[in-house]
Each structure stands twice: as structure tokens, then as C-alpha cells.
C-alpha positions as MATLAB code, in Angstrom:
seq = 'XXXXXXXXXXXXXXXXXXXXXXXXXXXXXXXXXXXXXXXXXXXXXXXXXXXXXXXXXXXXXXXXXXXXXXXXXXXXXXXXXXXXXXXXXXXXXXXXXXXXXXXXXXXXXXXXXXXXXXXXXXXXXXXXXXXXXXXXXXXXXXXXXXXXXXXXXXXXXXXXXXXXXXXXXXXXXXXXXXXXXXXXXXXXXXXXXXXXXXXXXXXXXXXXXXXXXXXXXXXXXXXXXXXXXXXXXXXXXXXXXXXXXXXXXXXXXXXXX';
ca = [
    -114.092  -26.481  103.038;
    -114.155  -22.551  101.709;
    -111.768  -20.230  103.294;
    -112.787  -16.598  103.807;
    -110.715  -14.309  101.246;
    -108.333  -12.326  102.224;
    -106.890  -11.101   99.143;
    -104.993   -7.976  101.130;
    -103.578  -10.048  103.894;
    -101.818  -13.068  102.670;
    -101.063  -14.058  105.570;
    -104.376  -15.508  106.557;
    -105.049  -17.242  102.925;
    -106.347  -21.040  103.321;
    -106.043  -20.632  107.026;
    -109.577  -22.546  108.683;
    -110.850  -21.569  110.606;
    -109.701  -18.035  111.169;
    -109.688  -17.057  114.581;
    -111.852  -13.323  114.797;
    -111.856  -11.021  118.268;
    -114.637   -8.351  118.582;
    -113.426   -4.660  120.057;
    -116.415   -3.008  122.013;
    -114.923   -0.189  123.136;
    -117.219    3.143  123.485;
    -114.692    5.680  123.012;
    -112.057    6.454  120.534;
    -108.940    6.127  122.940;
    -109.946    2.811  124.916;
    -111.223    1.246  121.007;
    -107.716    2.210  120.156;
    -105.661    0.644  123.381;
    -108.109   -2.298  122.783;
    -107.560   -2.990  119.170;
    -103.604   -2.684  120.099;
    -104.296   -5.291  123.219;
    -106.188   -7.754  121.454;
    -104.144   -8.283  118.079;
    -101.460   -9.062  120.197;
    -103.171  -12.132  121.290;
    -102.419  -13.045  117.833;
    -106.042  -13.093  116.103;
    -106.526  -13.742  112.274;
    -108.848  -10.502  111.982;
    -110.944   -8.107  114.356;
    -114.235   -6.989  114.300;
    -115.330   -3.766  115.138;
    -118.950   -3.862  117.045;
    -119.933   -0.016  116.378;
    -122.886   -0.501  117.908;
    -120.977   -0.567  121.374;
    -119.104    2.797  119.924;
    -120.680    6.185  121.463;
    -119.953    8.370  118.350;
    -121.730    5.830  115.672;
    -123.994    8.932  114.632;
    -120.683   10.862  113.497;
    -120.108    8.851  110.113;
    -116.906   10.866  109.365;
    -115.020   10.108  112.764;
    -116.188    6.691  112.385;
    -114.887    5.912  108.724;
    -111.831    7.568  109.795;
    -111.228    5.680  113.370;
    -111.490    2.541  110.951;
    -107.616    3.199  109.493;
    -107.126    4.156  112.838;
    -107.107    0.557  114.331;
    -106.108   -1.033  111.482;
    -102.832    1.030  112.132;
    -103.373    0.523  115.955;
    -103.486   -3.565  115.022;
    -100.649   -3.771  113.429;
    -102.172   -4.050  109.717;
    -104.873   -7.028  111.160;
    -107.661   -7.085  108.624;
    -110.686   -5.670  110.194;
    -114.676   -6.544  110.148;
    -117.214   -3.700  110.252;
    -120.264   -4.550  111.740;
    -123.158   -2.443  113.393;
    -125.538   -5.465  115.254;
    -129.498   -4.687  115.287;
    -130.696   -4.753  118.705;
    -133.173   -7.493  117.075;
    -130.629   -9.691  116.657;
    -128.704   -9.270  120.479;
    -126.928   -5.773  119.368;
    -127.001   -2.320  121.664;
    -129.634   -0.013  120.964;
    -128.644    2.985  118.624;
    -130.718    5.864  117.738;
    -129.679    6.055  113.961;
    -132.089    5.407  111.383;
    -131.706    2.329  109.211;
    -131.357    5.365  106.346;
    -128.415    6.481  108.584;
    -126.945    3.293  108.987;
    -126.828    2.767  104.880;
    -124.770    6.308  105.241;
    -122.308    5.336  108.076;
    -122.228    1.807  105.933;
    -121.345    3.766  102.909;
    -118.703    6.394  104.227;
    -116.969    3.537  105.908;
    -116.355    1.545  102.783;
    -115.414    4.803  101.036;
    -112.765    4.780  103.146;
    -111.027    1.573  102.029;
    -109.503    0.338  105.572;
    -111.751   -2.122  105.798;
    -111.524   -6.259  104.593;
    -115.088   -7.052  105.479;
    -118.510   -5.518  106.390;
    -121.638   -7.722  108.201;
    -125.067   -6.772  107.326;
    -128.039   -8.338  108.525;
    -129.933  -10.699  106.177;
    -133.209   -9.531  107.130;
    -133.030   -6.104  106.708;
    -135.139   -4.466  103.864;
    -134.321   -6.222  100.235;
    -133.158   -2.777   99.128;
    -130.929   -1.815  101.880;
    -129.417   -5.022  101.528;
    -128.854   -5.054   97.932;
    -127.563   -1.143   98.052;
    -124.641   -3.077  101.139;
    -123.677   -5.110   98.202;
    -123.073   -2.409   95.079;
    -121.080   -0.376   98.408;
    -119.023   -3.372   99.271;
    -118.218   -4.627   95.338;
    -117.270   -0.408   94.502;
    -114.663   -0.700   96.888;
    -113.733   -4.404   96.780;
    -114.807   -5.124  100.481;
    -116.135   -8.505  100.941;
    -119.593   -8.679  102.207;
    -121.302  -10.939  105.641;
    -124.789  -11.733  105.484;
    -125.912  -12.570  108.875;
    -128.658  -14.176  111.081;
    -128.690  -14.472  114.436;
    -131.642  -16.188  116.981;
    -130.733  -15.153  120.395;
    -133.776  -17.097  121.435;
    -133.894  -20.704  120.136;
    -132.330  -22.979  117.714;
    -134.607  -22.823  114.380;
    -134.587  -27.175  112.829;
    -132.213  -27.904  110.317;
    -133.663  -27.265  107.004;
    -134.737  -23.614  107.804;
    -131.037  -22.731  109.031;
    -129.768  -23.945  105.624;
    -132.546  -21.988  104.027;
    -130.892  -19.095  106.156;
    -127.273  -19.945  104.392;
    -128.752  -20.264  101.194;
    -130.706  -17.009  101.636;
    -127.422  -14.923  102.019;
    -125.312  -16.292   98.874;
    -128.785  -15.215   96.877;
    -128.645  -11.900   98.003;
    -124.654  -11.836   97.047;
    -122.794  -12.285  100.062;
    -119.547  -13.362   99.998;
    -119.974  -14.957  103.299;
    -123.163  -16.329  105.090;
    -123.120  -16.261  108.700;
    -125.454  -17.955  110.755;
    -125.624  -17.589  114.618;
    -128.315  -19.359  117.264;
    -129.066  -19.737  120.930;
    -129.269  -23.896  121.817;
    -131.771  -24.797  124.239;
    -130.663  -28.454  124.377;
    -127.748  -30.372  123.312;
    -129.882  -31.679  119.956;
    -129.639  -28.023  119.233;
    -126.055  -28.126  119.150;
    -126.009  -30.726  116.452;
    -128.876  -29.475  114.559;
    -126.562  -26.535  114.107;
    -123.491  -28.257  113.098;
    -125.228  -30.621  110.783;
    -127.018  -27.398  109.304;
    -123.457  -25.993  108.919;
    -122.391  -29.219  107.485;
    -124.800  -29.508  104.652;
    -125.020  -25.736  103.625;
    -120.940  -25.422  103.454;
    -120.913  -28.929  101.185;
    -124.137  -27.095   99.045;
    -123.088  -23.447   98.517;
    -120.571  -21.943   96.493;
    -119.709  -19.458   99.353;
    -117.644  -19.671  103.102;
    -120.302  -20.401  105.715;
    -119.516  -19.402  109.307;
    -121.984  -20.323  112.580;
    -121.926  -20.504  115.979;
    -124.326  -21.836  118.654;
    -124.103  -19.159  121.318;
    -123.950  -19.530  125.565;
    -122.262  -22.512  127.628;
    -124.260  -25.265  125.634;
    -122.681  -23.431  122.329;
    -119.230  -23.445  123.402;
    -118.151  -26.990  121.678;
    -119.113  -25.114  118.185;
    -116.864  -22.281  118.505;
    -113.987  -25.604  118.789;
    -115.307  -28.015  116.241;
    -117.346  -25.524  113.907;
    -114.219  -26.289  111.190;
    -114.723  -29.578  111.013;
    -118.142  -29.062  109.942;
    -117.511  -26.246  107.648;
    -117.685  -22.760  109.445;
    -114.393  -21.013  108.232;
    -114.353  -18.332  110.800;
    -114.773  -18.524  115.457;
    -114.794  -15.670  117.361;
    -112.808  -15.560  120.413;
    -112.688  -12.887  123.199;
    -109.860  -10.691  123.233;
    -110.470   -8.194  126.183;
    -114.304   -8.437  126.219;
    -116.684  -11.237  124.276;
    -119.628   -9.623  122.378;
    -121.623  -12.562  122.674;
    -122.321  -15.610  125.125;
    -120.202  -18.535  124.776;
    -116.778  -17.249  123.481;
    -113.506  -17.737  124.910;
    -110.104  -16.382  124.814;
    -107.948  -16.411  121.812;
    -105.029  -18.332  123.669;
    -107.088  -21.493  124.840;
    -109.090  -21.594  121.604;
    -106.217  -21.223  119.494;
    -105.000  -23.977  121.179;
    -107.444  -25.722  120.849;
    -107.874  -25.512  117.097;
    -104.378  -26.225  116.778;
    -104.638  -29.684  118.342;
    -107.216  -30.508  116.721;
    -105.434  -29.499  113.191;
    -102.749  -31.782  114.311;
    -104.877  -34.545  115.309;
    -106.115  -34.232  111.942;
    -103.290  -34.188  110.289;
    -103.658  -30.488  108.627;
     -99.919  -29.243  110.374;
];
């Protein structure tokens, strides 16, 4: 099993899965009482959804609000990610020129530990992500998400595959399960592409049929679960205290405490 890298937070190093909370918050004061609320709860990392964030046009307010809650967090590393609408994000009315620009001021800025980028975005804008993230030593998320279905097996490991060609340090895979055999399509997809690849894998099968994956993902491989801290940014996920839990008994009843 690969463990995300942490190299500026020790604290987290070799722990799997980590445990991530999203902050949603559309202002600057309620993302900054919610960052301080959730880490708290005692997540491994946040992410920051800026597509939820009202000022995501203002690149400058947002690089800086990003040492902001890091400070606000207690130090918690932090995940940048703007969501396309395409793949279950809010609508934004930047450009994908202007995205590269907020991308690119916010890694500047160095408060940052990790940045998502979709996987399907133009070759170019995904390749100019990863020179931005290596410059300033940010490690970098190449994501899929399919809000509608459960794609079969060999084209979700194509998916995983897909992101460590394009030079992510992490390949994230994400899908909606229609039936329970989507479940386990998705965990045996996991499975294979986290024994195959030389990279930390993370997925997720999304909504109530999903939830078991956001529990047992480790054991098949995906080094990170998202949990909700004051509000989930996706179907299925549950609070950090039962999940931890969770994970923790099942770390015992493997014998990994």
C-alpha cells in the first residue's frame, strides 16, 4: 500500500488511509470559522472546494486566504481543488485560462501540500498543473469522477493509469454505483491499479450504496477517505468521528495498532 506524501507534516507520514474533510464555505469569514471547526475534529488534511467560494475570480485574495486557513487549522496540510461542474462541481464563470491563473498564483504562494486537477482537462492545461506544482514542490491529484454510473473494471484502471502518465503524484478516481456489483467493481479496480502503479491511488464510490468504500477503501489500496466535517461535498460521506472510528477498528482488527 502507497501512502500519500507529506513531506511538510510528519505527522501524517505512513498513516493509511488519511482521513480528508472538505470546507465549502462561500465567504472568507465562515471558510475561516469552518476550517477552525473542522480540524478540530481531528482530520489528517482539508480540502478547500473553491468552487463553493464566492470570490474564486479574485486570484490574489484567494492565494492569500490559502495561508489563511492553514493558520486558521492549526498548521493541517491543505488540498486545493476547484471541481468542474462536469464532474458534480458548482458552476463558476472563470475561464479554464483563468483557472490555470488562480491554479498558478495559488501555488506561488506556497501554503499549500496538494492541488487536484481534473484528468480530462486539455493535455496542455494539464501538463502546465504539473511544471506549477513541481516549481513549488506541491504534490499534484489527478482526478476522475462519474457522477452518473460506475464505468467496468478495466476502464477505471485505465483511468488510474491515465493520471501517473500525465505525472500525478496521486490518481484519484471517484464513481456513482448503481448496484452493489458496482461497489466491488470499484474496489477491485482500486485493488489492481494500487498493486500496478508506482503512485498512491485514492477512490470512492459515491451515495448510500458507496458508503462501505469510504470504510474499507484501505484495505483495497485507496490511501486517502473523505469525511464530512461541517458540510460533505459529495454524496455518501460521513463524519470524521464515526469514520475515524471506524478505520481505527478495523486497523486493530488487522493488527496495524
Amino acid at each position: 500500500m502507497k501512502a500519500i506524501a507529506l513531506p511538510n507534516h510528519p505527522g501524517a507520514a505512513g498513516k493509511f488511509p488519511l482521513v480528508c474533510a472538505p470546507l465549502v464555505g462561500r465567504d472568507r469569514a465562515s471558510l475561516l470559522a469552518e476550517a477552525a471547526s473542522v480540524a478540530g475534529r481531528g482530520p489528517d488534511l482539508l480540502e478547500w472546494r473553491v468552487d463553493f467560494f464566492e470570490g474564486i475570480g479574485r486570484a490574489t485574495e484567494v492565494a492569500e486566504l490559502t495561508g489563511a486557513l492553514k493558520q486558521a487549522a492549526g498548521g493541517l496540510p491543505l488540498l486545493f481543488t476547484r471541481r468542474s461542474a462536469r464532474e458534480g462541481g458548482e458552476a463558476i464563470s472563470l475561464s479554464e485560462a483563468q483557472v490555470l491563473e488562480l491554479y498558478a498564483a495559488v501555488c506561488a504562494a506556497g501554503q499549500i501540500d496538494l492541488i487536484d486537477f481534473e484528468m480530462g482537462n486539455a493535455r496542455q492545461d494539464v501538463a502546465a498543473v504539473r511544471t506549477m506544482s513541481r516549481t513549488h514542490g506541491i504534490g499534484l491529484v489527478l482526478s476522475f469522477h462519474d457522477f452518473q454510473q460506475t464505468p467496468a473494471q478495466a476502464a477505471l484502471v485505465e483511468k488510474f493509469a491515465l493520471a501517473q502518465e500525465l505525472g500525478a503524484d496521486v490518481a484519484k478516481v471517484a464513481v456513482m454505483p448503481r448496484r452493489m456489483e458496482d461497489v466491488l467493481t470499484l474496489l477491485g479496480a482500486t485493488l489492481q491499479a494500487s498493486q500496478a502503479l508506482a503512485i498512491p491511488v485514492v477512490s470512492m464510490a459515491m451515495g448510500g450504496l458507496g458508503a462501505t468504500t469510504r470504510l474499507c477503501g484501505g484495505a483495497f489500496g485507496s490511501a486517502l477517505t473523505f469525511a464530512v466535517g461541517q458540510s460533505a461535498s459529495a454524496p455518501g460521506q460521513m463524519p470524521i468521528a464515526g469514520l475515524s472510528a471506524a478505520l481505527d477498528l478495523l486497523r486493530r482488527a488487522g493488527g496495524a495498532a
